[in-house]
C-alpha positions as CSV (number, residue, x, y, z in Angstrom):
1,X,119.0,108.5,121.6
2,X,118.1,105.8,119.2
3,X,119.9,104.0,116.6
4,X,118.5,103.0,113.2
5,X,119.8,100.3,111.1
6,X,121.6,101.8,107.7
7,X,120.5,98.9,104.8
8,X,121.2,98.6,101.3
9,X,118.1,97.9,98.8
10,X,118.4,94.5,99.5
11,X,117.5,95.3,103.0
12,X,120.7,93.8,104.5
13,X,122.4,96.0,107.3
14,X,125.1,97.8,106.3
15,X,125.7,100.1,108.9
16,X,124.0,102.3,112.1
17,X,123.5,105.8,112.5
18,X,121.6,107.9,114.8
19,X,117.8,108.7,114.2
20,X,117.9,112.1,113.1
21,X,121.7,112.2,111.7
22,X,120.4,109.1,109.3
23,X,117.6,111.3,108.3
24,X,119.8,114.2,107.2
25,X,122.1,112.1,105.5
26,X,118.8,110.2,103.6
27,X,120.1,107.2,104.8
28,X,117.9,103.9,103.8
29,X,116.8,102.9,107.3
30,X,113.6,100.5,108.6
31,X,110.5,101.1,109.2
32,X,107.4,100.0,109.6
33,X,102.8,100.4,109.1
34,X,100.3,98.6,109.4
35,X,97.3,99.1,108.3
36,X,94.4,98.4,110.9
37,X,90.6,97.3,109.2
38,X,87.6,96.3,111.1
39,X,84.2,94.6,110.8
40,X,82.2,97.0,109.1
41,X,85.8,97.3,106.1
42,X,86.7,100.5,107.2
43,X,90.1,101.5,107.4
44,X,91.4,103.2,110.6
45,X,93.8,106.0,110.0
46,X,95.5,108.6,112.3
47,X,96.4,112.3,111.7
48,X,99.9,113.1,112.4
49,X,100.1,115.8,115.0
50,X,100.2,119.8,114.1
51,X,104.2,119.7,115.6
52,X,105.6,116.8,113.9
53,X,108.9,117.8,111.7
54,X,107.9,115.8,108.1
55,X,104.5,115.3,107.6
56,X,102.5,117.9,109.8
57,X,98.6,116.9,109.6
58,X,99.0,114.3,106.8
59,X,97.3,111.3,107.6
60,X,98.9,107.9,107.9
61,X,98.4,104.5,108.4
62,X,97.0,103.0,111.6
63,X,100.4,102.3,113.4
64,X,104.2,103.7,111.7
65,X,107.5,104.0,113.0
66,X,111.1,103.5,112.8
67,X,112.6,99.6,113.2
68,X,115.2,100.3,116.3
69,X,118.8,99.0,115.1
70,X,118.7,95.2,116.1
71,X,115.0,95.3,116.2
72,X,112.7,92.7,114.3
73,X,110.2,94.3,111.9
74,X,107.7,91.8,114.2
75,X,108.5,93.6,117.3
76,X,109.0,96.9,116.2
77,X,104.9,96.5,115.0
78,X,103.9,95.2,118.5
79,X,105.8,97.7,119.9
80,X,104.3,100.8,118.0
81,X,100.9,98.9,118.2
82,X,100.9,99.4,121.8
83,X,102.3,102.5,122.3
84,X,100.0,104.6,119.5
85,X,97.2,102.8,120.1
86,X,97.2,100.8,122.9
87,X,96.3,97.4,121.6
88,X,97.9,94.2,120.9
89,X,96.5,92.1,118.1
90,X,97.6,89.9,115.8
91,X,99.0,91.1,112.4
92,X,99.8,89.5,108.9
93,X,103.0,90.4,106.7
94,X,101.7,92.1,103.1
95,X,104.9,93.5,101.6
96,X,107.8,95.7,101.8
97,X,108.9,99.0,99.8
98,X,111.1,101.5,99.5
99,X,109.9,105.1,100.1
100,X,112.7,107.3,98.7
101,X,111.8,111.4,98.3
102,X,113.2,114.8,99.4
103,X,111.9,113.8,103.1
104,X,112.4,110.1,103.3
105,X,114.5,107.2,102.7
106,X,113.2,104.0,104.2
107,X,112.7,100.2,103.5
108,X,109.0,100.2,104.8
109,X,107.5,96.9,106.1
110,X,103.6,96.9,105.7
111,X,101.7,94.4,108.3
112,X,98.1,93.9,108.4
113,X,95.4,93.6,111.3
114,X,91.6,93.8,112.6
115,X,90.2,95.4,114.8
116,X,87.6,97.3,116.3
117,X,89.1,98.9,119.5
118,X,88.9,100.8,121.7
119,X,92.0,102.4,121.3
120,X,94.0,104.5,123.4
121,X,95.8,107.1,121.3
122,X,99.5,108.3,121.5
123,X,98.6,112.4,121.6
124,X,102.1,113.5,121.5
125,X,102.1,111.4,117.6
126,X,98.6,112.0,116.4
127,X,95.8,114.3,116.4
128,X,93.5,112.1,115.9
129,X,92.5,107.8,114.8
130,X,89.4,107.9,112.0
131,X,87.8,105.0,110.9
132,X,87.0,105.8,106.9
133,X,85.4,104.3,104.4
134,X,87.3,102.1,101.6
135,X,85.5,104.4,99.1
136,X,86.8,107.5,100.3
137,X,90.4,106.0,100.5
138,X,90.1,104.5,96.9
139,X,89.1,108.1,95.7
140,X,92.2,109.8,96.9
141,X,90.3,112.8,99.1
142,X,92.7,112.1,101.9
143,X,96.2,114.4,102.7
144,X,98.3,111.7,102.8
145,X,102.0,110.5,103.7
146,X,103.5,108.6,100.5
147,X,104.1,105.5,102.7
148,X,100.5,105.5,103.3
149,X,99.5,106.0,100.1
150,X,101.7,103.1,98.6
151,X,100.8,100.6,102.0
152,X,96.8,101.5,101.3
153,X,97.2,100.3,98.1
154,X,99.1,97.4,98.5
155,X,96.3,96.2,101.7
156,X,93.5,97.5,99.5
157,X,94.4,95.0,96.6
158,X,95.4,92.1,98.9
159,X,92.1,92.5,101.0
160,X,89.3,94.5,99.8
């Protein structure tokens, strides 16, 4: 069972609750993206699997997940790095938002990286990883999660 950390908009911890419990209550809890490039500027992306509860075959960013309660943002990225893709590398802070709709509530921390691979994908979180093109993503032809949508944006105008 894991355990999220509850935070106010200020991201300071104000409480703990259960994974799925703090999604029922849309509870503001961690988590984190990063968005992966490589040489050529495309952006790599993954395709959340057919099963998955929110989001069914939307695509997201490179690497995502939830910030375990006493977790860094840091480690939770390395962590999630290596288990969906099965690469370590390093990664740059870019911001932090708040994602807050009928599905989600979270303070999300965007981190950015290169690289080229290989990777060695997580199949029980996505279908697939895609390298696409920064014009395709900048045209808005993509299914989408909304914290890939804002984190895309926020690397596309730091970076590209």
């Amino acid at each position: 069972m894991e355990f999220l950390d509850i935070v106010n908009k200020n991201d300071e911890v104000i409480g703990k609750e259960e994974r799925n419990k703090a999604h029922e209550k849309h509870l503001l809890h961690r988590a984190v993206i990063i968005i992966i490039a490589n040489d050529k500027r495309q952006i790599l992306l993954q395709l959340r699997k057919s099963t998955k509860k929110q989001y069914p075959l939307f695509w997201a960013g490179s690497v995502n997940g939830h910030i375990s309660s006493g977790e860094t943002s840091i480690k939770a990225a390395k962590k999630e790095m290596k288990e969906e893709l099965g690469i370590e590398t390093k990664f740059e802070f870019v911001d932090k938002f708040i994602i807050d709709n009928e599905v989600e509530h979270e303070m999300v921390t965007i981190f950015y990286a290169k690289s080229n691979g290989p990777f060695k994908i997580d199949k029980s979180e996505s279908e697939k990883v895609e390298f696409i093109d920064v014009g395709k993503l900048r045209a808005h032809d993509l299914k989408m999660t909304p914290h890939c949508k804002k984190a895309l944006q926020l690397v596309l105008k730091k970076y590209f």
